[in-house]
C-alpha positions in Angstrom: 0.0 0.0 0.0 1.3 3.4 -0.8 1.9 5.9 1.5 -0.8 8.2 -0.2 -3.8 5.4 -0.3 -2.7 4.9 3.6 -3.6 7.9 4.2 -6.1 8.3 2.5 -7.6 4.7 4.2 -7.0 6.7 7.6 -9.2 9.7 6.7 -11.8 8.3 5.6 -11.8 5.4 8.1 -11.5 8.2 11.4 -15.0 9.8 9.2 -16.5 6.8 8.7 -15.5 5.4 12.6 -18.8 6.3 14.1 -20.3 4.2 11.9 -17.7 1.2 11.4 -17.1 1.0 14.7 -20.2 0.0 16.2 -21.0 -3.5 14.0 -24.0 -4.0 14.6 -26.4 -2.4 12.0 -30.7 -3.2 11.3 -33.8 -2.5 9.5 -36.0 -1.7 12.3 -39.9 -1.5 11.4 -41.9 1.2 13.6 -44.1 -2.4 13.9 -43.3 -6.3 12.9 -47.4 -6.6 12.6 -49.6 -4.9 10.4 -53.2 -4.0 9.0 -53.8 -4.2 5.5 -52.8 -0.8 4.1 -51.3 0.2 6.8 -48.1 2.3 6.8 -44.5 0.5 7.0 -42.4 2.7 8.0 -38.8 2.0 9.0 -35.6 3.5 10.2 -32.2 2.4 10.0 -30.3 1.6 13.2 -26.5 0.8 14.2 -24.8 0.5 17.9 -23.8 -1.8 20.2 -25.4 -3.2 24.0 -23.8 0.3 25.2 -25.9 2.8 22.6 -27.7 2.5 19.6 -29.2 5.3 17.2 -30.4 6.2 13.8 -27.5 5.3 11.2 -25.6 8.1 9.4 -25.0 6.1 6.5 -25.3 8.2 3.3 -28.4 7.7 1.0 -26.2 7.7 -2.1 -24.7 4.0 -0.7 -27.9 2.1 -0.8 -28.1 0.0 -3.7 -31.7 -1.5 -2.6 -34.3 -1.1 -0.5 -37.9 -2.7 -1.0 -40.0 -4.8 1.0 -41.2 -8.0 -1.3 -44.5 -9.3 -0.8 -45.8 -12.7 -1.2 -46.9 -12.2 -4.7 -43.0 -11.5 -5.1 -43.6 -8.1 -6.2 -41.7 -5.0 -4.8 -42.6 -2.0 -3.1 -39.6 0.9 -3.1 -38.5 2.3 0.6 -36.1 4.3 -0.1 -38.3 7.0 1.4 -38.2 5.2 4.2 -42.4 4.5 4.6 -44.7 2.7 1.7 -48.6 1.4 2.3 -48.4 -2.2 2.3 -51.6 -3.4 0.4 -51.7 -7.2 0.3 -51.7 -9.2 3.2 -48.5 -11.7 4.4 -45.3 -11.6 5.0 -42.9 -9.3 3.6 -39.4 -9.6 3.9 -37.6 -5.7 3.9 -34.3 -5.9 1.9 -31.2 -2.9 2.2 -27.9 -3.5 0.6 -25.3 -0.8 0.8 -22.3 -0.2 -1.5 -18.8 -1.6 -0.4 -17.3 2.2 -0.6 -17.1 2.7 3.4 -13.3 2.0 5.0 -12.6 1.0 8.6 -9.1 1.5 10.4 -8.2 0.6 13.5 -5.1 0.0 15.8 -3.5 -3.7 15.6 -5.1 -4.4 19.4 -8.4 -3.1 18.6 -8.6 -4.7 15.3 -7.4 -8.0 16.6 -10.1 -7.8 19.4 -12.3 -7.4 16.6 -12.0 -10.3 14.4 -11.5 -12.4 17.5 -15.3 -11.5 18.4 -16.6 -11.7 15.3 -15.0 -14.6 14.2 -13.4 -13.5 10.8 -11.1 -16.8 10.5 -9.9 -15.4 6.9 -8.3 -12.6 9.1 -7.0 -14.3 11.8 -5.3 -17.3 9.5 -3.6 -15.1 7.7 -2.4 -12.4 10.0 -0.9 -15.4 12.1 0.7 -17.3 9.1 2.1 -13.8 7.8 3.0 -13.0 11.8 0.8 -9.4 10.6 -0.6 -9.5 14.4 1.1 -6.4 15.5 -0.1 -4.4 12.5 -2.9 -1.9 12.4 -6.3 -3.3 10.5 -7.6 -1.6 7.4 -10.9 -3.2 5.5 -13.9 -1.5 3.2 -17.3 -2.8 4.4 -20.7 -2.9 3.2 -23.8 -3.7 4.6 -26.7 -6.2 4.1 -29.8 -6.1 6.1 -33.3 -8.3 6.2 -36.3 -7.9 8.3 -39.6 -9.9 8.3 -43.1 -7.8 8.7 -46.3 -9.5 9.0 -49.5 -7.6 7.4 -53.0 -9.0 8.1 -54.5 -11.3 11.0 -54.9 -14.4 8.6 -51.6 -14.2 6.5 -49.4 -16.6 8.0 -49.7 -19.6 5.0 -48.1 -16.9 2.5 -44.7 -16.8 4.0 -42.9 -19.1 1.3 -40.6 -16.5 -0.4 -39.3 -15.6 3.5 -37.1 -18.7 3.3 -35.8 -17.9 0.0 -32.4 -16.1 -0.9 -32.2 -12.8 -2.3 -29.2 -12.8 -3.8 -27.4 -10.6 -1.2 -23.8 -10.8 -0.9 -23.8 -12.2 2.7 -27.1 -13.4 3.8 -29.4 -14.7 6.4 -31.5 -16.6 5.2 -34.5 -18.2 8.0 -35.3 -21.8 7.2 -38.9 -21.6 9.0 -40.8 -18.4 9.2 -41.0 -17.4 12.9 -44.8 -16.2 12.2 -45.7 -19.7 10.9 -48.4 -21.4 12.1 -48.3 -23.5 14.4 -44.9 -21.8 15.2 -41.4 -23.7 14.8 -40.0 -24.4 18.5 -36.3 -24.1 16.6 -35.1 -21.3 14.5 -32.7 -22.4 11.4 -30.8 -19.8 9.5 -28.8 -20.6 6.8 -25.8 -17.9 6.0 -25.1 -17.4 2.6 -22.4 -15.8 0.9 -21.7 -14.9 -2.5 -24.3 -17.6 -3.1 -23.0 -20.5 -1.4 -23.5 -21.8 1.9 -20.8 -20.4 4.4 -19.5 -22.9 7.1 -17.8 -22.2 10.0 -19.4 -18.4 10.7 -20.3 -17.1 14.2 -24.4 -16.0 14.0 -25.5 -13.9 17.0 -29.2 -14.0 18.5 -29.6 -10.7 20.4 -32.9 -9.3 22.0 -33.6 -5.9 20.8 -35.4 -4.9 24.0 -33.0 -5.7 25.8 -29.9 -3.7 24.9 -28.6 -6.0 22.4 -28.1 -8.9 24.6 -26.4 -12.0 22.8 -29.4 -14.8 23.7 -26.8 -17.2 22.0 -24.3 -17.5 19.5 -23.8 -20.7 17.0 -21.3 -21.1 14.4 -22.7 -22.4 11.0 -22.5 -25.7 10.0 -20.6 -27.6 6.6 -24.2 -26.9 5.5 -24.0 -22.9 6.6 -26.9 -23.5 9.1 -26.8 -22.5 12.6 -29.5 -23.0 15.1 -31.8 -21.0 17.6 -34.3 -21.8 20.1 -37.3 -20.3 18.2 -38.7 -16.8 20.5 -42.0 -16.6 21.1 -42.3 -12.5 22.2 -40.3 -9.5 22.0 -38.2 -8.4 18.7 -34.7 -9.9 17.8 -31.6 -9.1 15.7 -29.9 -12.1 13.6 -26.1 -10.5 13.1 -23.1 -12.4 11.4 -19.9 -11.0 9.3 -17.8 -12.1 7.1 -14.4 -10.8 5.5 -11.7 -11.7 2.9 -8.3 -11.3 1.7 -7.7 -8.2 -0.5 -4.7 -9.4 -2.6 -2.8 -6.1 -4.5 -5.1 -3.8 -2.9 -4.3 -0.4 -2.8 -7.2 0.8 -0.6 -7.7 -1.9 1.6 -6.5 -5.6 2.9 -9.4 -7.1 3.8 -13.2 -6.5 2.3 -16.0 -7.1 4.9 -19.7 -7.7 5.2 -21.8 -7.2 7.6 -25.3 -9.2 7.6 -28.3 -8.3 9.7 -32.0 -10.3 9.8 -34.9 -8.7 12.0 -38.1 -9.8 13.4 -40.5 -9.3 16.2 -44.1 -10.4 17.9 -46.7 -7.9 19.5 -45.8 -6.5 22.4 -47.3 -8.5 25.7 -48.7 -11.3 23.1 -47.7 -14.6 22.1 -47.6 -15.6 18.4 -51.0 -17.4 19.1 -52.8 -13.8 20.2 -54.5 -11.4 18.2 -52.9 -7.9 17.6 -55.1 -5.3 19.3 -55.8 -2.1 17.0 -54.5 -1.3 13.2 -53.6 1.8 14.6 -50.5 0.4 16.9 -50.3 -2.6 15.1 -50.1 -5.0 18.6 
């Protein structure tokens, strides 16, 4: 890396810190349940179990946003709120560009990957003995979320455990609205495509402060494995990374994967929501 692209990795990573630095990052629905033709409206959100708020990432980096419905078609949220016609589940999709850089100090970096699992780092920054040197990666994001609209919707939930082509991707294996609901909760990580084995998914309870509920590492078959929740709202998170070889801008290009989903508040799956107004 050249001395100019290093520092140009450095400015941008110390703009792009408040962002990159906390990794967790979600499609968060005002409500998970809906009336027909009610109002989605949702709000991107990154932080960690110490703070969260309202992403700063810059329109110009999403490539896609739409919530698809379970006739498969589309419905554009790049405004951030569309009226959601037809009843069933729709599964919210947000990809960013990979255009966003990360730096951070050996220690903190290693600390890093080490929680997050990213063996492509870790194998090589031990075989190369690169431990003591400072971390640089470009990121983007991927993020999912499941939103139920109507009372008597939840037969047409087929596409939810379908890819979308994402490049990393959590993809549910059971719909946690199905009915009579799954007592386990596959996910199968995906990326570029193909299953990924051997990648740390976090469960963590929205309501309460991020709290990891469990963690599982993927299978040879990229699945991992949850006990299904019954109430509340939850955050799927996983990353991933490789190996920039002759990179100028960056050694390592990550991806960070999100999945959300939630249940009325103070009601089990089984219960009725209350009022199209609050959706619960």
């Amino acid at each position: 890396m050249t001395r100019r692209a290093a520092m140009l990795v450095l400015l941008i990573g110390v703009c792009c810190a408040r962002d990159g630095a906390a990794h967790e990052f979600w499609v968060q629905p005002q409500q998970f349940w809906l009336m027909p033709r009610a109002e989605l409206t949702v709000s991107l959100q990154v932080g960690d179990s110490r703070s969260r708020q309202q992403s700063p990432i810059p329109p110009h980096r999403i490539t896609r946003f739409e919530a698809i419905g379970p006739t498969g078609d589309s419905v554009d949220l790049r405004g951030g709120a569309a009226r959601l016609d037809k009843p069933g589940a729709y599964l919210v999709a947000l990809e960013t560009d990979n255009a966003a850089y990360s730096q951070q100090s050996a220690a903190r970096f290693n600390e890093y990957i080490q929680a997050e699992g990213l063996r492509p780092a870790i194998e090589y920054r031990m075989r190369t003995h690169e431990m003591h040197a400072d971390g640089f990666e470009r990121y983007s994001r991927t993020a999912k979320s499941i939103v139920l609209v109507g009372l008597h919707s939840r037969q047409a939930q087929r596409h939810v455990t379908q890819p979308l082509g994402l490049k990393l991707e959590i993809v549910p294996q059971v719909s946690p609205y199905a009915e009579p609901q799954p007592t386990r909760f596959p996910v199968r990580v995906l990326y570029d495509g193909r299953a990924l084995p051997g990648a740390l998914v976090k469960l963590m309870n929205l309501e309460q402060d991020l709290t990891a509920a469990n963690e599982s590492l993927t299978d040879d078959t990229g699945v991992a494995s949850f006990s299904m929740p019954t109430r509340g709202s939850w955050l799927v998170s996983v990353v991933w990374t490789r190996r920039l070889a002759d990179s100028a801008d960056a050694d390592y290009e990550t991806t960070f994967a999100s999945l959300t989903f939630g249940f009325p508040r103070g009601e089990t799956l089984a219960k009725t929501p209350r009022s199209p107004r609050s959706g619960i």
